[in-house]
N, C-alpha and C positions, 0 to 999 in steps of 0.2 A: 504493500500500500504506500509505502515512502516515495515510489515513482510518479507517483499521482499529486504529491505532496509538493514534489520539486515546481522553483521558480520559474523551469524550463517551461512548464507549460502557462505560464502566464503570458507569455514571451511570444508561447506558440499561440495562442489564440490572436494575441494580439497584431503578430504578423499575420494570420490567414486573416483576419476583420480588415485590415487596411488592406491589401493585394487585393481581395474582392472586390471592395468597394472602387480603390481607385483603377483594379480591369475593368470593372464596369465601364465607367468612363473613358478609360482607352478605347475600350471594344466598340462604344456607341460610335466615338469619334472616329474612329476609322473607317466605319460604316456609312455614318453621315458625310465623307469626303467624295464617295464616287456620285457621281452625274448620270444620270439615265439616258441613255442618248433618244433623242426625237429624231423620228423621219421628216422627210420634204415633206410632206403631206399635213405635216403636224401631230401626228398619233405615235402613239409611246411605244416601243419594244416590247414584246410581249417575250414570257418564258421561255415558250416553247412549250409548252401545255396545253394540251386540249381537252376536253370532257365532252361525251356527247353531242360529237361531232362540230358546234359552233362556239362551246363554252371555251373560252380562251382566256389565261392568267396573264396579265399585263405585270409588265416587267415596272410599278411604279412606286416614285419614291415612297418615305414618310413623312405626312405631311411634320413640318417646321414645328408648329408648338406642339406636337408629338415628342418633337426628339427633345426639346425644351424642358420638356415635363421631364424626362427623364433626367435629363444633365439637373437641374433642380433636387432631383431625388437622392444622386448621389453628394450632391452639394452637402443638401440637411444631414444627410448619412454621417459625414466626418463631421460635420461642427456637432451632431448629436454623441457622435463617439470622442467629440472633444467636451463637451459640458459633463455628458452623463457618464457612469461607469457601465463602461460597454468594453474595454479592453485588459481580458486577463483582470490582474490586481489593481491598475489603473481606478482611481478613487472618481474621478473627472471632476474637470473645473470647478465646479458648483458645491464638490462634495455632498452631491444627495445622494440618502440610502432609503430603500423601499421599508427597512424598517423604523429607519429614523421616522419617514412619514406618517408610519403607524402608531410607533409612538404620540408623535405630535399630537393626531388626533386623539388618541386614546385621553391626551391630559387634561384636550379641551373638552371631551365628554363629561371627563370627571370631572373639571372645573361647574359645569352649568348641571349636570346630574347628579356629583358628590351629596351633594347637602341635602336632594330631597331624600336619596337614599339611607343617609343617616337618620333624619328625624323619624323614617318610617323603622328604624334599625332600632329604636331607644321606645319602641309600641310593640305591644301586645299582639300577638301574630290574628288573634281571632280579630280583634280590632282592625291591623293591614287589610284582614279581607274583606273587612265590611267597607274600606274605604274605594270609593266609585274610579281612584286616578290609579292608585296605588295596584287594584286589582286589574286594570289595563295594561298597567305595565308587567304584572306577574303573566299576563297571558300573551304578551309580545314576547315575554321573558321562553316562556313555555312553549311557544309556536319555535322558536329560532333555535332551541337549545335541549328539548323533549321529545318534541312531535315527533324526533325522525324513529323512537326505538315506542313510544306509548300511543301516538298517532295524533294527528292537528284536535282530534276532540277526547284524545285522553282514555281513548275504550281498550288498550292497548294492544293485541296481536300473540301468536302462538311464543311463549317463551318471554313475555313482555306484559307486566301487572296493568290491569284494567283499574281509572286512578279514578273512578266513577262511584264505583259500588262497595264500598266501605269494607273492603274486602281485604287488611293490611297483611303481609308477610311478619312484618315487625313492630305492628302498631300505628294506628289512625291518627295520635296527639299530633298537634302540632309543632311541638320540640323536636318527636321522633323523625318525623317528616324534614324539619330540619336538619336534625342528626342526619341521617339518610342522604340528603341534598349537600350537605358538607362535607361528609369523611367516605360516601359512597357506601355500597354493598358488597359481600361477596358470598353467593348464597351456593353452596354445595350437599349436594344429595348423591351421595356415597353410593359405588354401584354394589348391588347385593346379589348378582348374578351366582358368584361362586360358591355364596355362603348359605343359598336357600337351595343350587342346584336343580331340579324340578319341579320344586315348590314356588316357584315365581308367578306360575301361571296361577297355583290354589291362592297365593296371598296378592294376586291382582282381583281377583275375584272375590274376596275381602273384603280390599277398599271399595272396590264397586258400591258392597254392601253397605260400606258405614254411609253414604248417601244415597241408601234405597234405592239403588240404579236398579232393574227388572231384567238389566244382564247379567247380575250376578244368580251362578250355578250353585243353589246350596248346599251340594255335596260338596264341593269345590272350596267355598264357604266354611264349610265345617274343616275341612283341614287345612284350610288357611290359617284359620283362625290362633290357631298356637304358634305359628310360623309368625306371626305380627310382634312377636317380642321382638324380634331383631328391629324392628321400623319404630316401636312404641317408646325407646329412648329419646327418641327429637319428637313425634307426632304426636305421644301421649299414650296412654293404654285405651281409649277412648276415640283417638283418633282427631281431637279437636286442636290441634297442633301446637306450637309453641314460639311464640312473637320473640320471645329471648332468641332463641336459635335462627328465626326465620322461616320455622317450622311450619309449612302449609295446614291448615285445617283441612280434612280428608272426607269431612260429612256436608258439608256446606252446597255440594257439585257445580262450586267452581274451580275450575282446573286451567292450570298456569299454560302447559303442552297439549290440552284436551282429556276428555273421558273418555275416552273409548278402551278396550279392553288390549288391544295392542298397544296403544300408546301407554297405558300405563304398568304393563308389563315391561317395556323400552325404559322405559323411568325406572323402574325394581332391578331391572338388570344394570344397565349401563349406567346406572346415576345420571347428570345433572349435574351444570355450573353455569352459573349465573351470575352475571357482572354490572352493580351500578356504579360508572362513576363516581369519582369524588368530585367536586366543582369547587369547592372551597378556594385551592390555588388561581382556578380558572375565572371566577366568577367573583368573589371578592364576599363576606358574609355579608354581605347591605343588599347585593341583589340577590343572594340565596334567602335574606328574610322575607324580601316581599315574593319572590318566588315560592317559599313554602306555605307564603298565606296562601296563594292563590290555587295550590294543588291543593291545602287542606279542605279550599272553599268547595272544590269541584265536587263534592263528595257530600258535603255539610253546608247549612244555609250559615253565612256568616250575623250576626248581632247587629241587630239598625243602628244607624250611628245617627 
């Protein structure tokens, strides 16, 4: 990797961006020097082309602010590779960086956004979401930076928590929600294929049962049902699972990868991992607070203010 590292290739870029640029302009120039020759008649040279017996390719120039245009282009070409960094390490004139500019704006954001973020930061999250501005912005916040894994209206998708139906992995509070929004999840279901061996199938048919599904087989059932010790550490012996762990509820028949009797056999066998972000670093806690009002809201009517 050191070869890639060397100054050599600052050097090389920098030479192939000017030889380009200024062959361009030799090439046009050379091109632009010959004359077309005209007959006595007045009519221009033609290729030597025919098509379809009358179709003939005339031999004619380009027109003038054609070739102009381009002499122009390679013009701005080097004064652009003189202002901007366009060559190799070459910093240019101007010393602009595509991140400095990111910066810049970022500071003016926070310059005219800081402050309202904070006042909504030193409130009561149930309070944030009852507020009419505050709650617009948690759901700009949530379209740009959500949507793409829970969906634009929060119903969320196969492997992705629906943030609608009060339905929490680790708890519906609004602290938790923030907890979750700040330091992220890491939610892992241990594969139990080797440890149940044939018994996957009896203790899918199980869970089935703990929410009355009409697919569970109650023979199948009945000997599952002792086999559920292995699962009943995180889900409970009962099945109603466990917000400390992350522990899904198993009665409720809401299912995170679906109900069906193969999918939750694929889940008993191969486990399951599950990844939320942390935002905290990304996002700053001022827009993670009014963002978890607004997710707590989705779910709960917020307090008239």
């Amino acid at each position: 990797m050191a070869d890639f590292t060397s100054e050599f290739w600052n050097y090389y870029v920098a030479l192939i961006s000017l030889v380009s640029m200024a062959g361009c302009g030799v090439f046009l120039w050379l091109q632009s020097r010959k004359r077309v020759a005209v007959s006595a008649g007045g009519t221009t040279e033609t290729s030597g082309h025919v098509w379809d017996e009358n179709l003939t390719e005339l031999n004619s120039p380009m027109p003038r602010w054609w070739i102009w245009m381009f002499y122009i282009t390679v013009i701005f070409s080097l004064v652009y590779a003189f202002l901007y960094p366009t060559l190799g390490s070459y910093a240019g004139y101007l010393g602009w960086k595509s991140t400095g500019a990111y910066q810049e704006e970022l500071q003016k954001a926070e310059a005219e956004y800081g402050p309202l973020f904070a006042k909504y930061q030193q409130q009561d999250l149930k309070v944030v979401a009852a507020d009419p501005q505050a709650h617009a912005m948690g759901e700009r916040l949530f379209l740009t930076y959500c949507a793409q894994c829970h969906g634009s209206d929060a119903r969320g998708g196969k492997g992705y928590p629906n943030l609608t139906d009060r339905d929490w992995l680790y708890g519906g509070d609004p602290e938790v929600i923030k907890t979750t929004l700040m330091a992220g999840r890491n939610g892992i279901m241990p594969p139990q294929g080797e440890a149940l061996g044939p018994d996957v199938v009896n203790v899918a048919h199980y869970v089935l049962s703990l929410s009355a599904s009409a697919a569970a087989d109650p023979i199948k059932v009945a000997l599952g049902k002792p086999k559920f010790a292995v699962c009943a550490a995180c889900h409970g012996p009962d099945g109603t699972g466990n917000p400390a762990l992350g522990a899904p509820n198993l009665t409720d028949k809401i299912w995170l990868y679906g109900g069906s009797l193969e999918t939750i056999m694929e889940t008993i066998s191969k486990g399951r991992n599950n990844v939320m972000p942390a935002h905290k670093d990304f996002l700053g806690e001022g827009k993670v607070h009014v963002l978890a009002a607004y997710v707590w809201s989705l779910s709960n009517s917020a307090p008239q203010k």
